[in-house]
C-alpha positions, 0 to 999 in steps of 0.5 A: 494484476491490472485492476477493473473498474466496476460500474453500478450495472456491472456489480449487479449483474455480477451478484445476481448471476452470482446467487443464481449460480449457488441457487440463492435466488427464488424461482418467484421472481418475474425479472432482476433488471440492472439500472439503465445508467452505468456509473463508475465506482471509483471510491470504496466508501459506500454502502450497499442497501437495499428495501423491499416493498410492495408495488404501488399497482402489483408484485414485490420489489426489491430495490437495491443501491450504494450509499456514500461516497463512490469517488465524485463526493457529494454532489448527487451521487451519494444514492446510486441506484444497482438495480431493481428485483420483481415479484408479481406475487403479493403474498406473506411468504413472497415478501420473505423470500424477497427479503432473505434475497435482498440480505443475500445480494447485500453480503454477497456484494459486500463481501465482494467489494471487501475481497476486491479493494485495490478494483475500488480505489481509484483516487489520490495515492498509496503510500506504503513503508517498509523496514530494513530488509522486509518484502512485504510493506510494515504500514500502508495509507491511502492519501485520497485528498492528494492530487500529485505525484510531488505532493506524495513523494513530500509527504513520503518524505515527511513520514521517513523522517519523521519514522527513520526506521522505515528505509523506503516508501512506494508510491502507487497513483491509485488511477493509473497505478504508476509507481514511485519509490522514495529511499529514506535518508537520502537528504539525511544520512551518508553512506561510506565504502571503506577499504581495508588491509592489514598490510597496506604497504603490499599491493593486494595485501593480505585480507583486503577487503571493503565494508560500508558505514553511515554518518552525518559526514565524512570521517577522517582516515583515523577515524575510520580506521577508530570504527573499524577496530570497535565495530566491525573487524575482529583484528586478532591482534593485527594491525588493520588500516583504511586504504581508502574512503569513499562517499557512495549512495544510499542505493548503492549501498543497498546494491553492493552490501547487506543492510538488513540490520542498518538501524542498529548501525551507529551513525558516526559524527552524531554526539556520543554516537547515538543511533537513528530515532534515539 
């Protein structure tokens, strides 16, 4: 879903019609006027307060604005003004109805940013990690101080190596919400398609069949043939054999064979056979 960009007038005109609707506004008020200069809020870090006062001449006010950091630093937009609410009545129980609305506007506008993050993340990068075989993301950070996609994908990197359990990281330009995925062990690890047959000196021998494997380099075709009889196949006493080996891609082994389980696999060519992370 396409994200929104909300401006200040926009959020207020947005909560007001919204208390109106659930009859949370009081039939005192003489107007709800949203702040002439529209400003939009492209960063989530803010607060939204409010005061009520007295007016300097008449009525009761209630002033509402964001406190913080909308997405321009700090440089005079910290204060940004959503709009302002009148009364011209000046007695005690006016002043409370226009507090108990002001506390409204507040948990309603906060909770609508809070439901809405994604309409209020406009800066910098997403960065979200996935294990082996996981739809829905293990660890997600926003990296607001980054300016490019380079910059992402070399800290994307960083993180998959230093953290091999995570197989991929998606990249998400918060502004234009262009994406970019990063496959881990791509500049580490190698992927190897193995055919094997119990009977190679027939062609289409019996049980022919390929299976994938991971090292830090290729191995000979004995050893191949050592992974296999100890980790893959159950040879009931036959003689199994590697026919072939080939080098493929770590995007290829993803197409072609089932990596769910990838990090328990041993990494052949490591000493002692050690798995990834230990």
């Amino acid at each position: 879903m396409k994200k929104h960009l909300y401006t200040n007038t926009e959020i207020f005109k947005l909560i007001m019609n919204q208390l109106q609707s659930e009859n949370r506004a009081p039939d005192i008020l003489e107007y709800a006027l949203a702040e002439s200069g529209p400003v939009e809020i492209r960063n989530y870090e803010f607060d939204i307060l409010g005061a009520v006062n007295y007016g300097s001449s008449e009525g009761i006010y209630v002033d509402l604005f964001l406190r913080g950091n909308i997405g321009y630093g700090w440089n005079g937009k910290e204060h940004t003004r959503l709009g302002t609410i009148k009364t011209l009545r000046t007695d005690d129980d006016a002043f409370r109805q226009m507090a108990v609305l002001m506390a409204d506007f507040q948990i309603a506008a906060t909770r609508f940013v809070n439901a809405h993050l994604d309409d209020f993340t406009w800066l910098g990068f997403d960065i979200d990690y996935f294990r082996t075989g996981e739809a829905e993301r293990s660890y997600g950070v926003t990296m607001k101080g980054v300016k490019s996609f380079d910059e992402a994908v070399e800290e994307a990197k960083r993180t998959l190596k230093r953290f091999p359990y995570y197989v991929k990281a998606v990249i998400t330009h918060n502004a234009d919400e262009k994406t970019k995925t990063v496959y881990g062990n791509e500049d580490q690890m190698r992927y190897f398609e193995l055919w094997i047959q119990e009977n190679p000196d027939v062609a289409g021998g019996l049980n022919d069949f390929d299976v994938c494997i991971r090292g830090i380099r290729e191995p000979t075709i004995e050893e191949a043939e050592a992974i296999i009889r100890r980790d893959f196949v159950q040879t009931d006493g036959k003689e199994m054999h590697v026919t072939r080996l080939n080098e493929i891609s770590y995007k290829d082994a993803v197409r072609d064979f089932d990596l769910s389980d990838v990090d328990e696999w041993p990494v052949f060519g490591l000493e002692g056979e050690k798995k990834d992370g230990n």
